[in-house]
C-alpha positions as CSV (number, residue, x, y, z in Angstrom):
1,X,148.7,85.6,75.6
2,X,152.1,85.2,74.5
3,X,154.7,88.2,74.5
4,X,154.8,88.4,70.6
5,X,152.0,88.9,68.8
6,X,150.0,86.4,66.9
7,X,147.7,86.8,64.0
8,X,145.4,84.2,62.6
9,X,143.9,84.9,59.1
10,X,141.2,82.2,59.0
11,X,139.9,83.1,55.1
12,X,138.3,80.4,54.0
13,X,136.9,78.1,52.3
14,X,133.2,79.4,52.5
15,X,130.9,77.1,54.2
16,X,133.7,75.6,56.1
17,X,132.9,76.6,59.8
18,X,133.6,80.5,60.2
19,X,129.6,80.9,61.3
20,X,130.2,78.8,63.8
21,X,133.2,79.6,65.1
22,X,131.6,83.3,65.5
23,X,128.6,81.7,67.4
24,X,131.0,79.6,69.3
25,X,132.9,82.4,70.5
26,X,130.1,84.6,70.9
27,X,128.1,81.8,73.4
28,X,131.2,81.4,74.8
29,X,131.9,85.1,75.5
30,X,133.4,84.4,79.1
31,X,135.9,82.1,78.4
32,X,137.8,83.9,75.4
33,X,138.8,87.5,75.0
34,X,136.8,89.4,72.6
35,X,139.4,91.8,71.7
36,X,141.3,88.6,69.9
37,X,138.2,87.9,67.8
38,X,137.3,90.1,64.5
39,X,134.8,88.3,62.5
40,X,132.5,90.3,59.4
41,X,130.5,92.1,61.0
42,X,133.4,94.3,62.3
43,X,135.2,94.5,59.1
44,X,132.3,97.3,57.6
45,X,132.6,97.2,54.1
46,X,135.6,95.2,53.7
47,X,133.9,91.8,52.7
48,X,131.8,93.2,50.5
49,X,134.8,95.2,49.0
50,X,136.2,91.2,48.4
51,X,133.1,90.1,46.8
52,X,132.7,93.0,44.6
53,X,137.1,92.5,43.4
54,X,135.9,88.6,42.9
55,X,133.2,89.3,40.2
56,X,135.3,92.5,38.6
57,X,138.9,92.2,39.1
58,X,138.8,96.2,39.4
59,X,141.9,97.4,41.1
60,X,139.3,100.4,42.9
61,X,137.8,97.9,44.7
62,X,140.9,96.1,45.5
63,X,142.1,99.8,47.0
64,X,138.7,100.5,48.7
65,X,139.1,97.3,50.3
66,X,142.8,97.7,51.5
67,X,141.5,100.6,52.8
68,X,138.4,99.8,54.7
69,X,140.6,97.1,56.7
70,X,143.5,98.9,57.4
71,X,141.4,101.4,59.9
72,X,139.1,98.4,60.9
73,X,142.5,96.4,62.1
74,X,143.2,97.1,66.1
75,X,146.4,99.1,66.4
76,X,148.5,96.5,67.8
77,X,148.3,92.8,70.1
78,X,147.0,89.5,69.1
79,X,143.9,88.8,67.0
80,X,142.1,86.0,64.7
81,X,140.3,88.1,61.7
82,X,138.3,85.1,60.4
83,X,135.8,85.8,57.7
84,X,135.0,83.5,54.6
85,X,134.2,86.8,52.3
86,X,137.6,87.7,52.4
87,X,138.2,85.1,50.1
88,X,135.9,86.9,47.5
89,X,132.1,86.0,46.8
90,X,131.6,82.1,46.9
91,X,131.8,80.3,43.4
92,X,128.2,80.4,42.0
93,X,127.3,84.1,42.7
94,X,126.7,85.5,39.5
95,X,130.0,86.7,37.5
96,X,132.2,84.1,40.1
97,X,133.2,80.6,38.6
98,X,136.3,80.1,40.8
99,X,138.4,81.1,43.5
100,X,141.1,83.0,40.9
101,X,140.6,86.1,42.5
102,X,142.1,84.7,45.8
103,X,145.7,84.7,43.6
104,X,145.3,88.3,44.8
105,X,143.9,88.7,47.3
106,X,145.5,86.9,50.0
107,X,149.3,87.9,48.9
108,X,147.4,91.7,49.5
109,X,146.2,90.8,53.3
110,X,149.8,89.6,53.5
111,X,151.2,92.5,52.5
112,X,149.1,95.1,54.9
113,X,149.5,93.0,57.8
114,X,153.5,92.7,57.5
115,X,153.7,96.2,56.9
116,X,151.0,96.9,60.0
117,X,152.6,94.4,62.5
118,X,156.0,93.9,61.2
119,X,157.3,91.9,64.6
120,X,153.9,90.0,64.9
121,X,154.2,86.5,64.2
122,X,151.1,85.7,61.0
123,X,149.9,82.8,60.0
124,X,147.3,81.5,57.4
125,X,144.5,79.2,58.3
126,X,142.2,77.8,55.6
127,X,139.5,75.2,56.2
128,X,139.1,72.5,53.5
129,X,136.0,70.6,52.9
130,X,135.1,67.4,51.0
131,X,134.1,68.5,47.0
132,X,130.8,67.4,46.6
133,X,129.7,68.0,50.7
134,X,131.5,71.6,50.3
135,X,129.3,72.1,46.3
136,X,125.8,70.8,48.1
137,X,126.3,73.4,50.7
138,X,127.3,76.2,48.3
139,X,124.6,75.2,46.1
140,X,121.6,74.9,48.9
141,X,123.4,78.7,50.6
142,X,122.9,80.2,46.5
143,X,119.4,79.1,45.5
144,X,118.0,80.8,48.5
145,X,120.1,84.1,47.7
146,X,120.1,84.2,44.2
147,X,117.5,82.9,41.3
148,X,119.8,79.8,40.0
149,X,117.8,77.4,38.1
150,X,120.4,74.8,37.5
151,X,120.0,71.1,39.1
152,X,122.7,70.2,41.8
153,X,124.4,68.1,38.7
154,X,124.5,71.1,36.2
155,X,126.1,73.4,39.5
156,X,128.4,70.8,40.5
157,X,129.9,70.2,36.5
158,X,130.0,74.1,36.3
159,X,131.8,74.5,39.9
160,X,134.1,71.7,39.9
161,X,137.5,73.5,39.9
162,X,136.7,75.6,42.7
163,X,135.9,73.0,44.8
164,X,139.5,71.0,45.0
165,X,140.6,72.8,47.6
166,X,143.5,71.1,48.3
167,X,145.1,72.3,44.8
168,X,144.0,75.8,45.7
169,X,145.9,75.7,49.1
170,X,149.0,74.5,47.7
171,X,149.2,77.4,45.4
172,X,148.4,80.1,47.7
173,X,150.7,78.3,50.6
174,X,153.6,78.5,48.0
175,X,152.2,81.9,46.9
176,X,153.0,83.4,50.2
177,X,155.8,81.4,51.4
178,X,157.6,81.7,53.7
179,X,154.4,82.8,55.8
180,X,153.0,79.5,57.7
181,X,149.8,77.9,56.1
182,X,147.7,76.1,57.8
183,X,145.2,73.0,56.8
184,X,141.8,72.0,58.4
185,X,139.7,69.4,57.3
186,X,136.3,70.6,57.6
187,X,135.0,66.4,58.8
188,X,137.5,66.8,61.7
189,X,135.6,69.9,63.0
190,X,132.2,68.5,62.6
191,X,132.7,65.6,64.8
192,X,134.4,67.4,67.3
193,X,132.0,66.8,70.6
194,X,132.3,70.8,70.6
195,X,130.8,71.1,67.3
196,X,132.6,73.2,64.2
197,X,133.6,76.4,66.2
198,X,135.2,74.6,69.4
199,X,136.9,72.0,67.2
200,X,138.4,75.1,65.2
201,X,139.4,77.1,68.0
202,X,140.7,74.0,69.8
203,X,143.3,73.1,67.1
204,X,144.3,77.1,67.2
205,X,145.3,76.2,70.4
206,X,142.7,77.8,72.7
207,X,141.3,75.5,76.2
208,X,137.8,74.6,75.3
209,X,137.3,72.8,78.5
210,X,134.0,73.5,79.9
211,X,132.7,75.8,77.0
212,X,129.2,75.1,76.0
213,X,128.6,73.4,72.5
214,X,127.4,75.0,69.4
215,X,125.6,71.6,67.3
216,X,125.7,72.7,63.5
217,X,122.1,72.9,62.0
218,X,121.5,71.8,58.9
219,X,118.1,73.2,56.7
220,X,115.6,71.0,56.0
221,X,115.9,69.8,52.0
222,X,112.8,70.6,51.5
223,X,113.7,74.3,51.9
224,X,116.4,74.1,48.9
225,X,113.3,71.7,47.2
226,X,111.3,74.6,47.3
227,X,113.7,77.3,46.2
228,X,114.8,75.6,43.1
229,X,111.2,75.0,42.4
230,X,110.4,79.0,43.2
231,X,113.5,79.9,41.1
232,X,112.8,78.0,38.2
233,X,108.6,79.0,38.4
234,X,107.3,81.7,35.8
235,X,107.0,84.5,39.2
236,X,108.5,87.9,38.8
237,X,111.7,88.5,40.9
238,X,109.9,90.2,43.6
239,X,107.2,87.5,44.0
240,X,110.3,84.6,44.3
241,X,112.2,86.8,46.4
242,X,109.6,87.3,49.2
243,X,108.2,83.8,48.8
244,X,112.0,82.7,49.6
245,X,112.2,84.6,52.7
246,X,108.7,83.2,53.8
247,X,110.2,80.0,53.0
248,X,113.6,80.2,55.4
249,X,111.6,81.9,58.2
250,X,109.0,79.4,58.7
């Protein structure tokens, strides 16, 4: 570990590898230091704070979440706080279009983590995927949460914008310059012999010699098939919703 601190904030782009790198580490729990990792699940509230600012813009969810993270953040040393939420809810939730909401929040993580770890050295990490790959995986994740009844066409025309990701990084790298920002393409991970999570942690500059592989699985399509079908069917809410979860645990 070096003698100044590092910190990693690995935000985004949903569906671009921050599962994975959480199972990677976590199947890999000898060879990396869990006190550098802090992925969702030990952020409480905080992503769900993000999602909720995303579809509302209300500055008292923009304080809860500021917050909520502050007293979830270790007091001091090196860390990599990678969670896709942070980045808001994922375009195609109800009330979300686009990733506008990210114009605030990020500058905000920016701004608690200077002021937190003034001599640390930060840096912003953000995953980009190919448009339509990076739509047909948002679009398969949502029909299974949520009731959408549009075709993969209709999400893709309504979801475009929010799918250039390389416009949306070069706004919020000059949004927060002089802070480093850093690119991934999301195809480089997924060949990586590793698989998503050691190909990421790899080009953070971790060893990943001899670390067991994570392979990315991908749902069958006739699970999305079904849910569309289930979503756009005349059953009540409750009926879809357990059918659904029938569906994904069969």
């Amino acid at each position: 570990m070096p003698d100044r601190a590092e910190i990693v904030l690995h935000i985004g782009f949903h569906e671009t590898g921050h599962s994975a790198v959480q199972r990677f580490v976590y199947k890999n729990a000898d060879k990396f230091p869990q006190s550098r990792f802090l992925f969702a699940d030990a952020l409480g509230d905080v992503p769900r704070f993000a999602r909720d600012y995303a579809k509302t813009r209300n500055p008292i969810a923009l304080g809860d979440l500021i917050e909520t993270l502050q007293a979830a953040l270790p007091n001091d040393g090196s860390f990599i706080l990678s969670a896709e939420d942070l980045s808001g809810a994922v375009p195609g939730t109800p009330q979300v279009r686009d990733y506008a909401a990210l114009l605030s929040l990020l500058p905000t993580y920016i701004e608690l983590l200077t002021e937190l770890y003034p001599s640390a050295h930060l840096r912003v990490l953000m995953t980009e995927r190919q448009a339509e790959d990076w739509l047909f995986a948002v679009y398969r994740s949502l029909l299974v949460q949520y009731r959408i009844r549009l075709t993969f066409a209709e999400f893709q025309a309504a979801h475009f914008d929010a799918s250039q990701h390389a416009e949306i990084t070069g706004v919020l790298a000059d949004l927060i310059h002089p802070v480093p920002f850093a690119r991934i393409e999301f195809d480089t991970l997924n060949d990586h012999p590793l698989g998503i999570g050691g190909g990421l942690l790899e080009a953070l500059g971790f060893d990943v010699d001899g670390c067991a592989p994570v392979p990315q699985e991908e749902p069958p399509a006739m699970v999305w098939h079904e849910c569309l079908r289930l979503n756009r069917s005349t059953l009540s809410n409750p009926e879809v919703r357990s059918a659904k979860e029938a569906l994904v645990k069969a």
